[in-house]
Structures are given as structure tokens and as C-alpha cells.
C-alpha positions as CSV (number, residue, x, y, z in Angstrom):
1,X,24.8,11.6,-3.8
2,X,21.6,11.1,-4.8
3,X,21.9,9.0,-7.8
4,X,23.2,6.7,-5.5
5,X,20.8,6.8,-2.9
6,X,17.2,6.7,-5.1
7,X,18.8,3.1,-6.6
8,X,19.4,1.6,-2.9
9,X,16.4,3.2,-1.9
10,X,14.2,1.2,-4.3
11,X,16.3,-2.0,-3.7
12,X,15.2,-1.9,-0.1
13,X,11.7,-1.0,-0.9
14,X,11.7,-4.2,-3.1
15,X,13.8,-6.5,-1.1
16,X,11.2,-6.3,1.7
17,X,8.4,-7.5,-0.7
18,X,9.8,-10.6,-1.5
19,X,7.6,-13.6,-0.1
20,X,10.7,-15.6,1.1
21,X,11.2,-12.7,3.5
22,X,8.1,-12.4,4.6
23,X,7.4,-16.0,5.7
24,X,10.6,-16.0,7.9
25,X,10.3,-12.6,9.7
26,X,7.6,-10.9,11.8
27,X,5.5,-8.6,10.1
28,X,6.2,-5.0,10.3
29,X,3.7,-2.9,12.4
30,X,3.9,-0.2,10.1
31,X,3.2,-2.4,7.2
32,X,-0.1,-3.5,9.4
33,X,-0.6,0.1,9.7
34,X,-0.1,1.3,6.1
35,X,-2.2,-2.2,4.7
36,X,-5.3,-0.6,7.3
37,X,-5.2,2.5,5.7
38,X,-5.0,1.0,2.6
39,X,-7.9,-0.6,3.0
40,X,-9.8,2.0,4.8
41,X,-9.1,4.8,1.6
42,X,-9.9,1.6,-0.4
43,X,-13.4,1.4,1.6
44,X,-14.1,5.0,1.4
45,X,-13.1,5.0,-2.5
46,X,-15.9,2.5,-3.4
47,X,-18.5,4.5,-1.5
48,X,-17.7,7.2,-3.2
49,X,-18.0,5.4,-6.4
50,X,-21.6,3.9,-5.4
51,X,-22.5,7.2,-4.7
52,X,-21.3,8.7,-7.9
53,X,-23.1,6.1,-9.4
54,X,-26.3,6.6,-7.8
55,X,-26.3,10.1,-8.5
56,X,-25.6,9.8,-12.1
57,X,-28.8,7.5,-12.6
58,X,-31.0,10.4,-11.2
């Protein structure tokens, strides 16, 4: 059972990244959502970084 479902699992994960699709349907609010957090661990991952930076130089 699950040898069969990782494989369609997957294909769906990819078949909704393909630009094609994206241009004709709406964007998904979760995919809003999950982009936003992206972008916000992104955010805090850089600060971090600076930080790390700035300390090493002391």
C-alpha cells in the first residue's frame, strides 16, 4: 500500500509545480501561506547569520 502511495504522492507534489498550471489556475492560499513562512524563516535565517558574523569579528 505504500509503495504505491509515496510514488503518486510525489507526482502530485510535482504536477502542481509546473508553470503551465500555475498560469491558468488561482493560486493556492496555502501556497501563499507556506511561501510567507518561507520567507519569514528565510528573514530570520539571515539575521541570524549577520549576527553570527558580527560576533565572530569580536
Amino acid at each position: 500500500m505504500r509503495q504505491f502511495l509515496l510514488p503518486l504522492l510525489l507526482s502530485l507534489v510535482l504536477g502542481s509545480c509546473t508553470p503551465a498550471l500555475h498560469r491558468q489556475a488561482a493560486p493556492r492560499p496555502w501556497l501563499r501561506y507556506y511561501h510567507r513562512e518561507q520567507r519569514k524563516h528565510e528573514r530570520e535565517r539571515r539575521r541570524t547569520v549577520k549576527a553570527n558574523i558580527t560576533w565572530s569579528k569580536l
